[in-house]
C-alpha positions as CSV (number, residue, x, y, z in Angstrom):
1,X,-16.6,13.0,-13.5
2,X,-14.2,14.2,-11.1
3,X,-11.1,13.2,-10.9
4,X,-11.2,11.4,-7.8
5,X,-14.0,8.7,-9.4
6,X,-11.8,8.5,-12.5
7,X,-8.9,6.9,-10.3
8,X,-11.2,4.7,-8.3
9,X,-13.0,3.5,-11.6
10,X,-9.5,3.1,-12.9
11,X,-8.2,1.3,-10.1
12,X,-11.2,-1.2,-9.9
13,X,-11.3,-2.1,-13.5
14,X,-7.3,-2.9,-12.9
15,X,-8.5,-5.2,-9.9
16,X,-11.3,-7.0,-11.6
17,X,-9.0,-8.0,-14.0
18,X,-6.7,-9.4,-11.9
19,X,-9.6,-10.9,-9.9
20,X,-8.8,-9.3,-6.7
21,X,-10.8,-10.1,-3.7
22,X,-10.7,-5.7,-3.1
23,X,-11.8,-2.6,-4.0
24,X,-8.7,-2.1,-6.6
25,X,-5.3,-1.3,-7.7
26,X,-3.7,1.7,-7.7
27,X,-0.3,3.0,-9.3
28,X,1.5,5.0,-7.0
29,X,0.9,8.4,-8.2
30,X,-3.0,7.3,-7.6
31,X,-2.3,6.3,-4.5
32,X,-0.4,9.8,-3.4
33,X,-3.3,11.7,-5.1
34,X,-6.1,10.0,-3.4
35,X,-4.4,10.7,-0.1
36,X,-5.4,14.7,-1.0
37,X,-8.7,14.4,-2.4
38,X,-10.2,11.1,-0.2
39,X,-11.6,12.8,3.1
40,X,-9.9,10.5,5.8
41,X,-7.9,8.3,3.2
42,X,-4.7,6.5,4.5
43,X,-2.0,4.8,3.7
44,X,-0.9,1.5,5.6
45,X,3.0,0.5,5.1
46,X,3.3,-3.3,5.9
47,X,6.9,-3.4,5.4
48,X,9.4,-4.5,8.3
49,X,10.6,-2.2,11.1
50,X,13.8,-2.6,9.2
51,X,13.0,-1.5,5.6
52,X,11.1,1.9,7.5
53,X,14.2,3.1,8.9
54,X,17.0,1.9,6.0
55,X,14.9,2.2,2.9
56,X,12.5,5.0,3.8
57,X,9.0,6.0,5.2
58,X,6.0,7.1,3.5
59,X,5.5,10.7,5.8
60,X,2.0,9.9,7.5
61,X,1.7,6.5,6.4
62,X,0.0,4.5,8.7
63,X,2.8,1.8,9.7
64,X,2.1,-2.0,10.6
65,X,4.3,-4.8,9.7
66,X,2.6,-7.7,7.4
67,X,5.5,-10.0,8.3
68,X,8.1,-9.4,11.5
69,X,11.4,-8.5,10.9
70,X,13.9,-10.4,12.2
71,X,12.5,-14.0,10.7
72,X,10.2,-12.8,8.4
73,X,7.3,-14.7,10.4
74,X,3.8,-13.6,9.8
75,X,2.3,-10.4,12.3
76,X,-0.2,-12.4,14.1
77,X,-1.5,-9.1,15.0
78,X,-1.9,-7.4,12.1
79,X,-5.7,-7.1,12.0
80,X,-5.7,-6.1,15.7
81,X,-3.2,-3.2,15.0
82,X,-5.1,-2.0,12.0
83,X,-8.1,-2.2,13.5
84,X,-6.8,0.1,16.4
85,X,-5.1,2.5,14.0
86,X,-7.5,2.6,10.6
87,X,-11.3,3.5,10.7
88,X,-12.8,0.4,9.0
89,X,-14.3,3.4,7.4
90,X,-11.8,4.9,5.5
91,X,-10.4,4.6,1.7
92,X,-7.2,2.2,3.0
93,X,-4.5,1.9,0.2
94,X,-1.5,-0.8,1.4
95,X,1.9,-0.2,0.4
96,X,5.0,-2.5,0.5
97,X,8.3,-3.1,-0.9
98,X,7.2,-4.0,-4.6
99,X,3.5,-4.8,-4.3
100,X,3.2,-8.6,-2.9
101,X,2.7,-8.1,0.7
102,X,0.5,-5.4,0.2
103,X,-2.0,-7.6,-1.5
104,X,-2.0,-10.2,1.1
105,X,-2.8,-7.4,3.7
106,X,-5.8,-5.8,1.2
107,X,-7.2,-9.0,1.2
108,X,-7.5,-9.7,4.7
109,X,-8.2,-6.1,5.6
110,X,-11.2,-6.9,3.2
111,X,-12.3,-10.3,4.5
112,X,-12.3,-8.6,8.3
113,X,-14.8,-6.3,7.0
114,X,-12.8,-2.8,5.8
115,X,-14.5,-2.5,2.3
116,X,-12.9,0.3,0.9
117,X,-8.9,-1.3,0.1
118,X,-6.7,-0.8,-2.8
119,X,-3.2,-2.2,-3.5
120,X,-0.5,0.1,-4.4
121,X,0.8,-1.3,-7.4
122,X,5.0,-1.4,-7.9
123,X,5.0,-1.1,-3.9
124,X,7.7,1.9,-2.3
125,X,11.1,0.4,-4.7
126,X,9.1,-1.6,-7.2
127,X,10.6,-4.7,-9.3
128,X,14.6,-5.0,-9.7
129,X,15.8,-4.0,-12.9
130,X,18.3,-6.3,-15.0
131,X,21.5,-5.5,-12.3
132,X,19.0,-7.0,-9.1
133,X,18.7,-3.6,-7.9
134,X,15.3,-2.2,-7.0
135,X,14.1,2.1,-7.7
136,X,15.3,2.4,-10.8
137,X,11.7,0.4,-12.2
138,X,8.3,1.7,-11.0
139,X,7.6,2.3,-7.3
140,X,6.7,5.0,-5.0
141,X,9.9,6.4,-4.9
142,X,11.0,6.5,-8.6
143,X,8.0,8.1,-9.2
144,X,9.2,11.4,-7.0
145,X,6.3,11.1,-4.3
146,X,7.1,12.4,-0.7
147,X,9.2,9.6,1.5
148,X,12.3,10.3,4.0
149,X,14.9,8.2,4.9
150,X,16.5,7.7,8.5
């Protein structure tokens, strides 16, 4: 078995567990490994505007905000912009801050017909650590993938 079918299988058995109406769940490194060795694979940021140029950018990633930033209201566009960007095709892993958004935005990529989506689990900064501060506990970068800031 090759290694990319390991992470898949992997990352499906992690959704089914956690009864996820998609593909899967991926942990970061997954996630940045898959982008090399999935033909076509991308990754879709649905962070704000504001967390891409003050936190830090994925280089490549496909981004589309899940919610609008100022006011935190829901993209009402989101399928329409992902739809114009991302083959319904492709192997379409969604990254956010610490992994909540991202689901949201796996699950309706899936109900509008992309049937190849995965969560990234821990999101770019995952979960805040006993001070309320965020990268120091799972995530993207903590786990030293490629990102740039600014």
């Amino acid at each position: 078995m090759g290694k990319l079918t390991e992470i898949l299988n992997l990352a499906r058995q992690r959704g089914q567990s956690l009864e996820r109406p998609y593909q899967g769940e991926l942990t970061p490194q997954e996630a940045c490994d898959l982008l090399h060795l999935a033909p076509g694979a991308k990754i879709v940021d649905v962070r704000t505007r504001a967390e891409w140029d003050w936190v830090g950018r994925v280089p490549g990633a496909v981004e589309i905000e899940w919610n609008q930033y100022p006011g935190g209201v829901r993209n009402p566009n989101f399928l329409a912009e992902l739809k114009r960007q991302v083959d319904p095709e492709a192997l379409v892993m969604f990254l956010c801050r610490s992994g909540a958004r991202s689901i949201a935005a796996a699950a309706a990529a899936s109900e509008a017909g992309y049937n190849n989506c995965y969560n990234i689990l821990e999101g770019f900064e995952g979960d805040k650590d006993a001070n309320g501060q965020r990268n120091h506990i799972g995530g993207w970068r903590k786990a030293g993938l490629p990102w740039s800031q600014g």
